[in-house]
PDB file of N, CA, C and O in Angstrom:
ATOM      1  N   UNK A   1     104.048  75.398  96.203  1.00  0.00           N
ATOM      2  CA  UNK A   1     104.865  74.686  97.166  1.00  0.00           C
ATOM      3  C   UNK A   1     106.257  74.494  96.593  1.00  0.00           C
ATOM      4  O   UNK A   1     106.346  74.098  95.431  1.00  0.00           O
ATOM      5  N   UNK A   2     107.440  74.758  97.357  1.00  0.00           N
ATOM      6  CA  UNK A   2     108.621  74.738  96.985  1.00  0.00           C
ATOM      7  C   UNK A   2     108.953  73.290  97.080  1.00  0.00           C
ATOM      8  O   UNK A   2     108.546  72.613  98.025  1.00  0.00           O
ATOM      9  N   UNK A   3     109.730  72.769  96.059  1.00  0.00           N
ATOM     10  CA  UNK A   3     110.543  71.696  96.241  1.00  0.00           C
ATOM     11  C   UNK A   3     111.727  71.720  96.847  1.00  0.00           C
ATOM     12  O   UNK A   3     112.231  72.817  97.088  1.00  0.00           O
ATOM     13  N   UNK A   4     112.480  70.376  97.251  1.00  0.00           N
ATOM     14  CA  UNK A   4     114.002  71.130  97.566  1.00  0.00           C
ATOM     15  C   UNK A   4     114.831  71.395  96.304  1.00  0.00           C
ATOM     16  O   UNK A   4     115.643  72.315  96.405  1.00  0.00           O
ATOM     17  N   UNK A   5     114.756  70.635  94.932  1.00  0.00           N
ATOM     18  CA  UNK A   5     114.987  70.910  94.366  1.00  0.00           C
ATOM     19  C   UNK A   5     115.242  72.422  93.691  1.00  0.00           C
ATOM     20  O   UNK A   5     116.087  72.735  92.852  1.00  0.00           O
ATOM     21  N   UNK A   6     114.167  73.304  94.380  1.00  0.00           N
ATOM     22  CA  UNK A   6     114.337  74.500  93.707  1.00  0.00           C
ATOM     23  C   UNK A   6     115.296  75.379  94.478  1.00  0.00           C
ATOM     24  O   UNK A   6     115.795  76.412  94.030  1.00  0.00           O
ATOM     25  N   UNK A   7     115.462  74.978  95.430  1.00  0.00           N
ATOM     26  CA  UNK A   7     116.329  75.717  96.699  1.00  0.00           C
ATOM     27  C   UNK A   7     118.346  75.672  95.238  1.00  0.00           C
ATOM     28  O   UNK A   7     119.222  76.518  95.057  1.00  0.00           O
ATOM     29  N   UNK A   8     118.198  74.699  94.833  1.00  0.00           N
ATOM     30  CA  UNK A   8     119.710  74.769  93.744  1.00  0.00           C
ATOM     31  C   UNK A   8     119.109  74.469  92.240  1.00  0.00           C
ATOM     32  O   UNK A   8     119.626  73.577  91.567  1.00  0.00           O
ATOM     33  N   UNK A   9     117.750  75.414  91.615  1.00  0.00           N
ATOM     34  CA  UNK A   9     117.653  75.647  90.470  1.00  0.00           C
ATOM     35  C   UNK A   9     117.537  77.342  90.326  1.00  0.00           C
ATOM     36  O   UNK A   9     117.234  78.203  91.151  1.00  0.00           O
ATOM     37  N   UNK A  10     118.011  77.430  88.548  1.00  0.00           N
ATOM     38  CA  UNK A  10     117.634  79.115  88.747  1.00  0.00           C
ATOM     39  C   UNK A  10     116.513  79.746  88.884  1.00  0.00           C
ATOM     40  O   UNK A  10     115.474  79.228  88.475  1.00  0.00           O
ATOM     41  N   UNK A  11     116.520  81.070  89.527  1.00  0.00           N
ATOM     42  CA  UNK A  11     115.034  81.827  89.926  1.00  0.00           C
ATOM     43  C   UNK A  11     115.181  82.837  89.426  1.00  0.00           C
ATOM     44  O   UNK A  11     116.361  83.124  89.224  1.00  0.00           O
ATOM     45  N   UNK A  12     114.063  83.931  88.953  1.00  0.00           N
ATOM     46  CA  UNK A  12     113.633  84.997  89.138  1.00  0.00           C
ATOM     47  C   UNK A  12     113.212  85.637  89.826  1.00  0.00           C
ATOM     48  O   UNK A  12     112.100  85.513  90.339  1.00  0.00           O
ATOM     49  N   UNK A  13     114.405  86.926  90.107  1.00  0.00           N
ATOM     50  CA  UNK A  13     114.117  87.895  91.379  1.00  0.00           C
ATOM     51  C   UNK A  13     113.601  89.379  90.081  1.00  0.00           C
ATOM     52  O   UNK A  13     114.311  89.746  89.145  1.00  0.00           O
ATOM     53  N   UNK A  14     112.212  89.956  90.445  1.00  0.00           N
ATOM     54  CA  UNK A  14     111.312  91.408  89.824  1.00  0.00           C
ATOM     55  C   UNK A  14     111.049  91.931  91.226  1.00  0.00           C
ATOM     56  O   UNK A  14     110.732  91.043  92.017  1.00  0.00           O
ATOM     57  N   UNK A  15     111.112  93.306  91.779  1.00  0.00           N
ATOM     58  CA  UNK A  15     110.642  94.014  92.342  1.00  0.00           C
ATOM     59  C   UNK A  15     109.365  94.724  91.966  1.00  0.00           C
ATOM     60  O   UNK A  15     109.404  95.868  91.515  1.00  0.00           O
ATOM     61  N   UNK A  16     108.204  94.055  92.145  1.00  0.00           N
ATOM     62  CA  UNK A  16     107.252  94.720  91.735  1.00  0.00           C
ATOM     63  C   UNK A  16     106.285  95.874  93.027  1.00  0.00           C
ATOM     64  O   UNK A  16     106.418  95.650  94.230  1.00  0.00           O
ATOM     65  N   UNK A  17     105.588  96.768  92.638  1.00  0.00           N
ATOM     66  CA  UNK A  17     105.027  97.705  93.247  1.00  0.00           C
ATOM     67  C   UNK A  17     104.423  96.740  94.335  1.00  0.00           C
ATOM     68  O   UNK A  17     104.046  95.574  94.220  1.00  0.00           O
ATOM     69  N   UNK A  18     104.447  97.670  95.544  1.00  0.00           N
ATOM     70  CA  UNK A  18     103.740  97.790  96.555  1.00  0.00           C
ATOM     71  C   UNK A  18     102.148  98.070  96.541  1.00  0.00           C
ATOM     72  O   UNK A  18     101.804  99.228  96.307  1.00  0.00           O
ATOM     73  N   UNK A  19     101.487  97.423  96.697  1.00  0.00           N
ATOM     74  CA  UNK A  19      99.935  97.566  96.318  1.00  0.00           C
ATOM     75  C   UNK A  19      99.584  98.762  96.741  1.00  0.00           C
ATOM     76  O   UNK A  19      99.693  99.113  97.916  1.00  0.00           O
ATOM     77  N   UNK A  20      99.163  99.434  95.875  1.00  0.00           N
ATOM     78  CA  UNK A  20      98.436 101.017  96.080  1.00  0.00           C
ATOM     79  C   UNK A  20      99.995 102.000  95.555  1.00  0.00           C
ATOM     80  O   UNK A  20      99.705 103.193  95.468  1.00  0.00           O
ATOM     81  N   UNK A  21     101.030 101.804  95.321  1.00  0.00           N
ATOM     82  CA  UNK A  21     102.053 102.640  95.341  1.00  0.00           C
ATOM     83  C   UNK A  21     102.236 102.677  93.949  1.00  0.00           C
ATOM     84  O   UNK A  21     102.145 101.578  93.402  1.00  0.00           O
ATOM     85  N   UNK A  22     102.513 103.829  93.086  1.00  0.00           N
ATOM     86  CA  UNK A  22     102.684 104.086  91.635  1.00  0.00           C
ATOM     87  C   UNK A  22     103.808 103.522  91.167  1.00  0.00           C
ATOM     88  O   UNK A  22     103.661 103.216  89.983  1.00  0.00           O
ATOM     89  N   UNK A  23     104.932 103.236  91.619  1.00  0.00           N
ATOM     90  CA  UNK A  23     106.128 102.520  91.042  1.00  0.00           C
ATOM     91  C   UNK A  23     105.770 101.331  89.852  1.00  0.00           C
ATOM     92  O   UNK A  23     104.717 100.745  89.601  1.00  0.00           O
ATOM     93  N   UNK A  24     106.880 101.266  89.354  1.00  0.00           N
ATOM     94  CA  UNK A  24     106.618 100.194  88.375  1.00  0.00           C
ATOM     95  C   UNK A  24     107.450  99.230  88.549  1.00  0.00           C
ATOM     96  O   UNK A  24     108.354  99.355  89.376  1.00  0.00           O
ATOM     97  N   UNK A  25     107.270  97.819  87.633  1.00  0.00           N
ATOM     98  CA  UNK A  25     107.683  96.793  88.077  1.00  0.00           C
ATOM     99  C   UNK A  25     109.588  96.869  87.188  1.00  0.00           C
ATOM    100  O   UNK A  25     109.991  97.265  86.094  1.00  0.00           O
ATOM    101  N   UNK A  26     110.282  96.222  88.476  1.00  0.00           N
ATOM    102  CA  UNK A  26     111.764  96.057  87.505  1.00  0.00           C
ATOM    103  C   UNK A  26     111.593  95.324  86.903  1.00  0.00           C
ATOM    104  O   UNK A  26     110.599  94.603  86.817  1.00  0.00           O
ATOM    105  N   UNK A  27     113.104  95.332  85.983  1.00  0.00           N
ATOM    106  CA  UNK A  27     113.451  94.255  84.879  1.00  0.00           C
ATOM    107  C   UNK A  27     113.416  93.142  86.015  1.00  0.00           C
ATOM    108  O   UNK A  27     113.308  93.303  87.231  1.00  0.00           O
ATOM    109  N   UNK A  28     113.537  91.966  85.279  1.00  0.00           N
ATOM    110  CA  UNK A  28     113.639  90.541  86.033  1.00  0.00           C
ATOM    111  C   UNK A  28     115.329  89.997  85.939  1.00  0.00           C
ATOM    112  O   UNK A  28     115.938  89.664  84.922  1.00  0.00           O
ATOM    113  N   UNK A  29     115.755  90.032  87.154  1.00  0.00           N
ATOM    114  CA  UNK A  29     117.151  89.301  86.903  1.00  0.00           C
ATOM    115  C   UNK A  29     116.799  87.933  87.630  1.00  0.00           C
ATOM    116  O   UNK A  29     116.114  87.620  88.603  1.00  0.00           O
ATOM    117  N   UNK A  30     117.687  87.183  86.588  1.00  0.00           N
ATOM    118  CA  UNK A  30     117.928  86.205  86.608  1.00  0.00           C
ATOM    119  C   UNK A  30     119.338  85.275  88.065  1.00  0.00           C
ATOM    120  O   UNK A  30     120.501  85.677  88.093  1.00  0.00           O
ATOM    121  N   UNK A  31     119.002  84.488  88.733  1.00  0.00           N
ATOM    122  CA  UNK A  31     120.341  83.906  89.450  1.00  0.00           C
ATOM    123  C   UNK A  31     120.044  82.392  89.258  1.00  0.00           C
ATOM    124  O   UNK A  31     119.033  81.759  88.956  1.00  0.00           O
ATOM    125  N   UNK A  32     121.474  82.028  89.586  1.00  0.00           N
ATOM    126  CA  UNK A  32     121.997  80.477  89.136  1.00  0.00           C
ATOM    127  C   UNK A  32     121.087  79.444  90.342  1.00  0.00           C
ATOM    128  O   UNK A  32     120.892  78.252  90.101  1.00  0.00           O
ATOM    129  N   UNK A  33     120.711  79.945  91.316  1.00  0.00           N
ATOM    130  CA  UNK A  33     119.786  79.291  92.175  1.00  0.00           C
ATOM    131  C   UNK A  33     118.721  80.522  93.261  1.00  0.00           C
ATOM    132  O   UNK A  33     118.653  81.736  93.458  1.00  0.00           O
ATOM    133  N   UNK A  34     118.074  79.314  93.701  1.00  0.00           N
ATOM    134  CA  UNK A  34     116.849  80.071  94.709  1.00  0.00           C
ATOM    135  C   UNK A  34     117.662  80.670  95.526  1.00  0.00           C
ATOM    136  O   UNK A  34     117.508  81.888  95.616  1.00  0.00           O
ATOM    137  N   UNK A  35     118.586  80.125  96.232  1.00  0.00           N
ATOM    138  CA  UNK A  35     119.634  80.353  97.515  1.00  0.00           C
ATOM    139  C   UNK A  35     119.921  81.624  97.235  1.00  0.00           C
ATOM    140  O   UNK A  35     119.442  82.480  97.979  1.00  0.00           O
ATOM    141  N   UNK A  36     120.841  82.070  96.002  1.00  0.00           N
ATOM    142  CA  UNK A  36     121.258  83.520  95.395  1.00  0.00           C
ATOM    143  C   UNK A  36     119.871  84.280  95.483  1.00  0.00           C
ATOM    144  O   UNK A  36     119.718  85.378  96.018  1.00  0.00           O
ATOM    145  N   UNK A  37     119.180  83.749  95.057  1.00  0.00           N
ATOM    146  CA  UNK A  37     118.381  84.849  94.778  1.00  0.00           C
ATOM    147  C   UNK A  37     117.551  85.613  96.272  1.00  0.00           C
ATOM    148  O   UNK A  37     117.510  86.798  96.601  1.00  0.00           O
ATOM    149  N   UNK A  38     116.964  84.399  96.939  1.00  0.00           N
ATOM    150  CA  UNK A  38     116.675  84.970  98.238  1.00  0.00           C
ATOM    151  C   UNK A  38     117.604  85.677  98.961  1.00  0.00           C
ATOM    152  O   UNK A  38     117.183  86.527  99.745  1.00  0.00           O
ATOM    153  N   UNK A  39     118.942  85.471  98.837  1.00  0.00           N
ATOM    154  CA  UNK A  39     120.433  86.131  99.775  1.00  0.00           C
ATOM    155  C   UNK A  39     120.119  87.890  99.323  1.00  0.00           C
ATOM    156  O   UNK A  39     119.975  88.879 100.042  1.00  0.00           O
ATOM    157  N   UNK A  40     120.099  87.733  97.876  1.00  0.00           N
ATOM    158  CA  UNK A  40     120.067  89.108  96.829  1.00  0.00           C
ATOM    159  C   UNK A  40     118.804  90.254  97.678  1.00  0.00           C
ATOM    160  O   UNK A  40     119.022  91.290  98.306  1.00  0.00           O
ATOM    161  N   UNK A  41     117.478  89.555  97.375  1.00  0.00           N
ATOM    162  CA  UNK A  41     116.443  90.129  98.035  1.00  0.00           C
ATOM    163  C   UNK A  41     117.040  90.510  99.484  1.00  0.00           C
ATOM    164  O   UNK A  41     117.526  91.618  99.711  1.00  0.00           O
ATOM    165  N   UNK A  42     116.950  89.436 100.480  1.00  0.00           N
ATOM    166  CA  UNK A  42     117.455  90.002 101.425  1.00  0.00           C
ATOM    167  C   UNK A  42     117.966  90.799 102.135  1.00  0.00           C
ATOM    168  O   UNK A  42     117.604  91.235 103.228  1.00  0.00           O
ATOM    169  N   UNK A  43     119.480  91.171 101.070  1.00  0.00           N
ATOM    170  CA  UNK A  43     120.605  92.137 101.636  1.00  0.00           C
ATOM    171  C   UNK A  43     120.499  93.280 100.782  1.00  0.00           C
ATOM    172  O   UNK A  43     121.359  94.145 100.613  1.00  0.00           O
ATOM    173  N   UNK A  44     119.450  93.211 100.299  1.00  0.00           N
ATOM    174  CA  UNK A  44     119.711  94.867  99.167  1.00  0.00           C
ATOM    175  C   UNK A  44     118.000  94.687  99.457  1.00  0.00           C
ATOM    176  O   UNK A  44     117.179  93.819  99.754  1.00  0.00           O
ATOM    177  N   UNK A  45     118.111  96.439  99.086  1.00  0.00           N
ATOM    178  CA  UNK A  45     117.279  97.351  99.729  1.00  0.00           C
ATOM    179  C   UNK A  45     116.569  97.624  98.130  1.00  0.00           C
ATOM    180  O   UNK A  45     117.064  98.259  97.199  1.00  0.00           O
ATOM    181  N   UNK A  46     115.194  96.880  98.187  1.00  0.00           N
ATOM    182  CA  UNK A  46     114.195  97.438  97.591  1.00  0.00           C
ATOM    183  C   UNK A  46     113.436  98.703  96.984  1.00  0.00           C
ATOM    184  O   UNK A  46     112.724  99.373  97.732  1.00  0.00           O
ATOM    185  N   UNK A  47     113.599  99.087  95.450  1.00  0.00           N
ATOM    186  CA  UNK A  47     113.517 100.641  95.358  1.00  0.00           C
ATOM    187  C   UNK A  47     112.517 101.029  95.950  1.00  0.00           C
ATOM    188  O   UNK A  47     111.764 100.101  96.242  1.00  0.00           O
ATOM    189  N   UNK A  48     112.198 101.965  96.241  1.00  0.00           N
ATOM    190  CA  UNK A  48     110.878 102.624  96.824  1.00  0.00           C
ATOM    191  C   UNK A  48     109.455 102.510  96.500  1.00  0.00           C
ATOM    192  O   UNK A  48     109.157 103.297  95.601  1.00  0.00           O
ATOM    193  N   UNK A  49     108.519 101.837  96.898  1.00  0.00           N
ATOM    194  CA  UNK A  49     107.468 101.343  97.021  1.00  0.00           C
ATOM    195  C   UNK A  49     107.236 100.278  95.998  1.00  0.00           C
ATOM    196  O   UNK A  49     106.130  99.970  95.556  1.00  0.00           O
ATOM    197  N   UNK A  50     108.575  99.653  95.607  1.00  0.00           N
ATOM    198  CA  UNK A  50     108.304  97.931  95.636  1.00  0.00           C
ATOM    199  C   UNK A  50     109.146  97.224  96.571  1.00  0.00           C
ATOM    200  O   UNK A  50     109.917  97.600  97.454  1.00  0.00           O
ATOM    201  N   UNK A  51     108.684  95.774  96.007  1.00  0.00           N
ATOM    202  CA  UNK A  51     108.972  94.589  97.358  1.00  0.00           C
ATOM    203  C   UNK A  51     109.282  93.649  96.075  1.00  0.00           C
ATOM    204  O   UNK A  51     108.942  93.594  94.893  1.00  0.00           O
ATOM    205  N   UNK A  52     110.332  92.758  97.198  1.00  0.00           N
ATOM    206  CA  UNK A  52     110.941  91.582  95.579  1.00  0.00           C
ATOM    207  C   UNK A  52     109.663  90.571  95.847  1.00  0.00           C
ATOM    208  O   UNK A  52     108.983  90.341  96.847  1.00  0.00           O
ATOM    209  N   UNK A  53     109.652  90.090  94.532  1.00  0.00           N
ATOM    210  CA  UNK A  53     109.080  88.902  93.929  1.00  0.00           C
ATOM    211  C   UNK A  53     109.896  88.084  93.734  1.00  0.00           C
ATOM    212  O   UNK A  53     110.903  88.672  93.339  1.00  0.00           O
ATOM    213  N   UNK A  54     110.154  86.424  93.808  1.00  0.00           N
ATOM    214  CA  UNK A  54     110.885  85.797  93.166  1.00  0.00           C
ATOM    215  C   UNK A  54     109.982  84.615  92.678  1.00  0.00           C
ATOM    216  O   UNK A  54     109.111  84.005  93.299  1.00  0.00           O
ATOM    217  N   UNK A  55     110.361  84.483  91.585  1.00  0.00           N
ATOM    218  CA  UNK A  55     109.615  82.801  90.881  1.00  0.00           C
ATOM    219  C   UNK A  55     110.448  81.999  90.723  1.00  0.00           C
ATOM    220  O   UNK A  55     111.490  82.109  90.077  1.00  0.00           O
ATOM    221  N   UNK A  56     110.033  81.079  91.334  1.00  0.00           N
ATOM    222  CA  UNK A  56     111.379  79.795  91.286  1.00  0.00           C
ATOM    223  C   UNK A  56     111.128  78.989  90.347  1.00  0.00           C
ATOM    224  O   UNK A  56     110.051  79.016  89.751  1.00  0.00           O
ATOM    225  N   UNK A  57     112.371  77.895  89.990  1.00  0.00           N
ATOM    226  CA  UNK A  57     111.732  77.204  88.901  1.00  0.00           C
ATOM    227  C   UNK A  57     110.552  75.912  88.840  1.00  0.00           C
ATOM    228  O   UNK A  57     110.298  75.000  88.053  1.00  0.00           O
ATOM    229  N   UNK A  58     110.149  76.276  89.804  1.00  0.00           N
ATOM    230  CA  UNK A  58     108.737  74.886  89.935  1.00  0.00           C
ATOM    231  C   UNK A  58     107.832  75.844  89.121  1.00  0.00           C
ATOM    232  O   UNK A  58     106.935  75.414  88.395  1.00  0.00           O
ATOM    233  N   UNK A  59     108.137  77.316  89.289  1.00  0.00           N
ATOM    234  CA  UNK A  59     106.947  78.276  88.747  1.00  0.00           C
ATOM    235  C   UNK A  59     106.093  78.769  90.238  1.00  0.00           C
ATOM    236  O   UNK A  59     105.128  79.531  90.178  1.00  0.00           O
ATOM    237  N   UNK A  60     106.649  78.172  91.634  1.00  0.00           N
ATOM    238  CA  UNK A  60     106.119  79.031  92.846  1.00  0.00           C
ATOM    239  C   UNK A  60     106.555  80.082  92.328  1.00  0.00           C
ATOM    240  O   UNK A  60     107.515  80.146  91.561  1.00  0.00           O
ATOM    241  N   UNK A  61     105.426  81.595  92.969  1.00  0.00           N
ATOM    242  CA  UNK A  61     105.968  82.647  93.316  1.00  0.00           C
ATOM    243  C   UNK A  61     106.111  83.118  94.720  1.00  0.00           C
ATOM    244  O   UNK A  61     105.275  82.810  95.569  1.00  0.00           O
ATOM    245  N   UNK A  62     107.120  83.837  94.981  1.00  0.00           N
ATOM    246  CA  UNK A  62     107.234  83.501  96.373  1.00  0.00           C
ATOM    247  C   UNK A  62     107.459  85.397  96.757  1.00  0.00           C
ATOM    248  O   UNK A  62     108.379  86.031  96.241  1.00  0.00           O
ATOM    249  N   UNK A  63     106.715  85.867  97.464  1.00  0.00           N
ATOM    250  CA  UNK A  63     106.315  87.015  97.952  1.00  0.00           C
ATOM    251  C   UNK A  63     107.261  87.400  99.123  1.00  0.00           C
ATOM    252  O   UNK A  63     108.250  86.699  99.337  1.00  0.00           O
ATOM    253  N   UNK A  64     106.972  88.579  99.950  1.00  0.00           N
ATOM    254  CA  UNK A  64     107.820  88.902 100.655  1.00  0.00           C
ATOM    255  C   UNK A  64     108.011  88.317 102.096  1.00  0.00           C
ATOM    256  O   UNK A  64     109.062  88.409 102.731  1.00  0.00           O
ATOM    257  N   UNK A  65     106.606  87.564 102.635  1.00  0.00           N
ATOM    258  CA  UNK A  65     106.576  87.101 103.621  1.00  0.00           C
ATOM    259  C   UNK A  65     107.576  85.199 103.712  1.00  0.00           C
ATOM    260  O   UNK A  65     108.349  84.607 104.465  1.00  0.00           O
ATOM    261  N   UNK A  66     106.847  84.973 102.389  1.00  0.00           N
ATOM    262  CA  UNK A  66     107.899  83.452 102.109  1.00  0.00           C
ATOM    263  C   UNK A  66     109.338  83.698 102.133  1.00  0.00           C
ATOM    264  O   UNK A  66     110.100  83.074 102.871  1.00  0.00           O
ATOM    265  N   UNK A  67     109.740  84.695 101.248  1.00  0.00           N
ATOM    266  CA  UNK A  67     111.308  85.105 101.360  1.00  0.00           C
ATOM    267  C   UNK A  67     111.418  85.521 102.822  1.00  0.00           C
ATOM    268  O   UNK A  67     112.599  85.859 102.738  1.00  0.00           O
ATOM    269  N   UNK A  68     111.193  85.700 103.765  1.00  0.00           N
ATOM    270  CA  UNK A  68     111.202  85.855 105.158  1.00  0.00           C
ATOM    271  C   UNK A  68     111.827  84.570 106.122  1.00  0.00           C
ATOM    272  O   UNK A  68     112.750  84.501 106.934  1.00  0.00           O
ATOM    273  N   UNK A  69     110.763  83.541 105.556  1.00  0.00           N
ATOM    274  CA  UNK A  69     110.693  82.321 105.913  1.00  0.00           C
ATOM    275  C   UNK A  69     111.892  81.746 105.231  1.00  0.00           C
ATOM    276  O   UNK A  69     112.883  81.379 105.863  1.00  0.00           O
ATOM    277  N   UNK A  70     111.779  81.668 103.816  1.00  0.00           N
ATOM    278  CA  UNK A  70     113.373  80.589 103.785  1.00  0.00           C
ATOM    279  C   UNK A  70     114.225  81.205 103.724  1.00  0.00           C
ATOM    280  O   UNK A  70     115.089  80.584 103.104  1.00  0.00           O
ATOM    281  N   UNK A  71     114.803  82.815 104.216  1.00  0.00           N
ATOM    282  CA  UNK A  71     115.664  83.338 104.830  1.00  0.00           C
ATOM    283  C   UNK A  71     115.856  82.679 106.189  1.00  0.00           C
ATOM    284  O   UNK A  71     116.957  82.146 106.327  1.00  0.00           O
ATOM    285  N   UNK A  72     115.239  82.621 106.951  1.00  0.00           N
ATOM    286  CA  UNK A  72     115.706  81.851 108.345  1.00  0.00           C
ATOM    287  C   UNK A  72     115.754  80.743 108.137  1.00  0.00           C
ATOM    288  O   UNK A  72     116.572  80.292 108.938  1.00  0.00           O
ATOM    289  N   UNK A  73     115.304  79.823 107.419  1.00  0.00           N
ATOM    290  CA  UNK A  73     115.084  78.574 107.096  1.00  0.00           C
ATOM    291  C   UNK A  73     116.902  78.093 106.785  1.00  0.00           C
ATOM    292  O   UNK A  73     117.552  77.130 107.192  1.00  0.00           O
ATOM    293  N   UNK A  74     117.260  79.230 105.918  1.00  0.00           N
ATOM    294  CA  UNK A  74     118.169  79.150 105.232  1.00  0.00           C
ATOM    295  C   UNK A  74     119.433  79.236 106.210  1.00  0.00           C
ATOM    296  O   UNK A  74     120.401  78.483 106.323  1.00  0.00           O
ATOM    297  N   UNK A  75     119.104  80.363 106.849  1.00  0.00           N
ATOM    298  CA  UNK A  75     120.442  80.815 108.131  1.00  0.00           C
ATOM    299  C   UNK A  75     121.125  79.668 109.287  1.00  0.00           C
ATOM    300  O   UNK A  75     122.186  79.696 109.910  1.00  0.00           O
ATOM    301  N   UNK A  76     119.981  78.656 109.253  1.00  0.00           N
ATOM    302  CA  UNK A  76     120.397  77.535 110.309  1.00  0.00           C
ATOM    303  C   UNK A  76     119.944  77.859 111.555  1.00  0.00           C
ATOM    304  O   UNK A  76     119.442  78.954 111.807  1.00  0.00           O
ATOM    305  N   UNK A  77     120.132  76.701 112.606  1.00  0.00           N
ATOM    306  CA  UNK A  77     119.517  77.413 114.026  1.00  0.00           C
ATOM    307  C   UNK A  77     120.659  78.692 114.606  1.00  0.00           C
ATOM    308  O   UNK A  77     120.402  79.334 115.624  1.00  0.00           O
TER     309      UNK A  77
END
């Protein structure tokens, strides 16, 4: 469960494989908050048969469907 707190602590964004797909997992970059990091996922295009991961700093990991969610969450009405 996300805090709000984590929405302005730093996260880890890894693109890891797509289940069943041979790719391997990226390096892990680092951003100054959750906000950056979900924006990052968002607007850039995932290498080929992975999907971002991000771990925030509560230690949620937050998959592709959550980054979905506090993407709109995030955008406002």
């Amino acid at each position: 469960m996300l805090t709000k707190d984590d929405l302005d602590s730093p996260a880890h964004l890894q693109y890891e494989p797509i289940s069943g797909e041979q790719a391997h997992p990226s390096d892990v970059t680092e951003f100054a908050s959750l906000r950056e990091a979900v924006h990052w996922a968002m607007n850039n295009e995932a290498p080929a048969g992975t999907h971002a991961v991000i771990r925030a700093a509560s230690g949620a990991v937050l998959g592709p469907r959550h980054l979905e969610e506090i993407w709109s969450s995030l955008q406002g009405p």
